[in-house]
N, C-alpha and C positions, 0 to 999 in steps of 0.2 A: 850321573851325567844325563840318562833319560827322562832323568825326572826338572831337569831345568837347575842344577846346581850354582851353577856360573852365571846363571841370570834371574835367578829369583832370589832380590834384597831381602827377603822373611827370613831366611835363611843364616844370614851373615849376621856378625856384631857389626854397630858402628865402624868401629877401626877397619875390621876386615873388609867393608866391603868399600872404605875408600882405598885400604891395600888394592883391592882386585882393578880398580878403575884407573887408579893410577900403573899397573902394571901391566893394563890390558891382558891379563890371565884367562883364557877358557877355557882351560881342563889342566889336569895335572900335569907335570913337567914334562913324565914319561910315558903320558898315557898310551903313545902310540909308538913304543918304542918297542920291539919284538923281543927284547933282551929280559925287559922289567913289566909285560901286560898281559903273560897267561891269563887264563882262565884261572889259574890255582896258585896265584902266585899275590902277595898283598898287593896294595898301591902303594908307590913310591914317589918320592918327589913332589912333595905335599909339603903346608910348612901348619904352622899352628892356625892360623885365619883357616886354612881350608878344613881344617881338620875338624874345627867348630861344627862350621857350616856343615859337614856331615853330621855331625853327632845331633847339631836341632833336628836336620832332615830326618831322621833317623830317627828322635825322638816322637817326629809327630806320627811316622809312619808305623810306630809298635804303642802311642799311648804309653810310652816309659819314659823313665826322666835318661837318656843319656848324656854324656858329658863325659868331658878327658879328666884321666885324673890331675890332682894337684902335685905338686914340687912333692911334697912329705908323701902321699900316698905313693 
């Protein structure tokens, strides 16, 4: 989220980031939801677009290939 998630298209696939435009989405569902946004607790309420969009982020910030797995994996 600090690093510009929801506003940097580098991030997104095609699809996802007219998902996000058309949804007007800026942060996860629950991100502020005190039920589901410990410190220690996952992110919730994320769908596969976003979920991407972390793992490039993600990728560029460790120089690793990350990605979600596949259906078989």
């Amino acid at each position: 989220m600090t690093e510009g998630g929801y506003t940097e298209k580098s991030f997104w696939s095609e699809e996802g980031w007219l998902w996000l435009l058309s949804q007007n989405v800026v942060q996860p569902a629950y991100w502020n939801d005190k039920l589901f946004s410990e410190d220690n607790q996952p992110v919730v309420g994320i769908n596969w677009h976003e979920a991407t969009a972390y793992a490039n982020w993600l990728s560029g910030e460790t120089n690793l290939i990350i990605r979600l797995p596949t259906e078989e994996e």
